[in-house]
C-alpha positions as CSV (number, residue, x, y, z in Angstrom):
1,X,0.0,0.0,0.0
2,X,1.5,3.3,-1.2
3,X,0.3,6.9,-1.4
4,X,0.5,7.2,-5.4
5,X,-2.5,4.7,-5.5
6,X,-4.8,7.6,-4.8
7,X,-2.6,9.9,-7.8
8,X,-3.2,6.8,-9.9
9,X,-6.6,6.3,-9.5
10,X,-7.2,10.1,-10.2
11,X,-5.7,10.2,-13.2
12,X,-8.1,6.5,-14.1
13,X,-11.3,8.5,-13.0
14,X,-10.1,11.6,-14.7
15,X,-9.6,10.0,-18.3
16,X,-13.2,7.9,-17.5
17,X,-14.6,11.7,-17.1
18,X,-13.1,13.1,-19.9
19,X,-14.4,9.5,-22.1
20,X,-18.0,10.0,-20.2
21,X,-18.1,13.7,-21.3
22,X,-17.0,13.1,-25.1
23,X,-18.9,9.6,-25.6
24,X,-22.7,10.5,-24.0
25,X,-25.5,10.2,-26.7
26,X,-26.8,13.8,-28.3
27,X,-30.2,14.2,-26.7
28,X,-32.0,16.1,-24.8
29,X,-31.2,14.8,-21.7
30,X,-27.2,14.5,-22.6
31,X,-26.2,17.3,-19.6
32,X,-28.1,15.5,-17.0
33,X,-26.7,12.1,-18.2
34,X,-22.7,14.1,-18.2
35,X,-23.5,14.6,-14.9
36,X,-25.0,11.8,-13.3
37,X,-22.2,9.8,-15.0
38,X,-19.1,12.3,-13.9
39,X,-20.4,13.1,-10.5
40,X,-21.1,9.2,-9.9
41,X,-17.5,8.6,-10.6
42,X,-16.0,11.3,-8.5
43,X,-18.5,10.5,-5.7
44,X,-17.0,6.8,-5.7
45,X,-13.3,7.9,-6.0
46,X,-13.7,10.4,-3.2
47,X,-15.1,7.5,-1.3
48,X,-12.3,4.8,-2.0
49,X,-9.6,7.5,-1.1
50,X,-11.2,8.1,1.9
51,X,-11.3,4.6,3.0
52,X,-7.6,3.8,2.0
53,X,-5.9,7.1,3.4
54,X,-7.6,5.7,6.4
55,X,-6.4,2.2,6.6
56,X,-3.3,3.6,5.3
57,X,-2.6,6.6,8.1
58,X,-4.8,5.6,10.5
59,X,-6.0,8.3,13.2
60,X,-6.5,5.9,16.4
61,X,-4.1,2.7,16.7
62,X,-5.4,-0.5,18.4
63,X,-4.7,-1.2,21.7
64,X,-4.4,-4.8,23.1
65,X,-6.0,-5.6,26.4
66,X,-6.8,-8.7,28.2
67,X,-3.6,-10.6,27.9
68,X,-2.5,-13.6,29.7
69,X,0.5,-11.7,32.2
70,X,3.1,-14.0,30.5
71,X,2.4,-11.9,27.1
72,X,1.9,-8.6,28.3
73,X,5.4,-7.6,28.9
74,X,6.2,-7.9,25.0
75,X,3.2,-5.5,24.1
């Protein structure tokens, strides 16, 4: 686990943007469909980054309680 996943996976959802934008059917409805389809994507990468950066850096370490006495002198 590294920190240039997240730069990785922006670039990958930034090129799917840029595709959603220029592929989407003319139509009427072709600026809501733009942006259901790019805001669905950044909505999901925001989320993912989230939820690594926090397994990767996380805020509150664990703590281990209720050991037998022999292995609580190693912890």
């Amino acid at each position: 686990m590294s920190g240039y996943n997240i730069i990785w996976a922006f670039f990958g959802v930034a090129v799917a943007c840029a595709l959603a934008y220029v592929l989407t059917p003319k139509g009427n409805e072709q600026t809501v469909i733009r942006t259901v389809i790019i805001m669905s994507l950044i909505c999901c990468y925001l989320m993912w980054a989230v939820t690594y950066l926090a397994q990767l850096h996380p805020l509150i370490f664990p703590k281990k309680v209720g050991l037998r006495p022999p292995h609580q002198e190693r912890f």
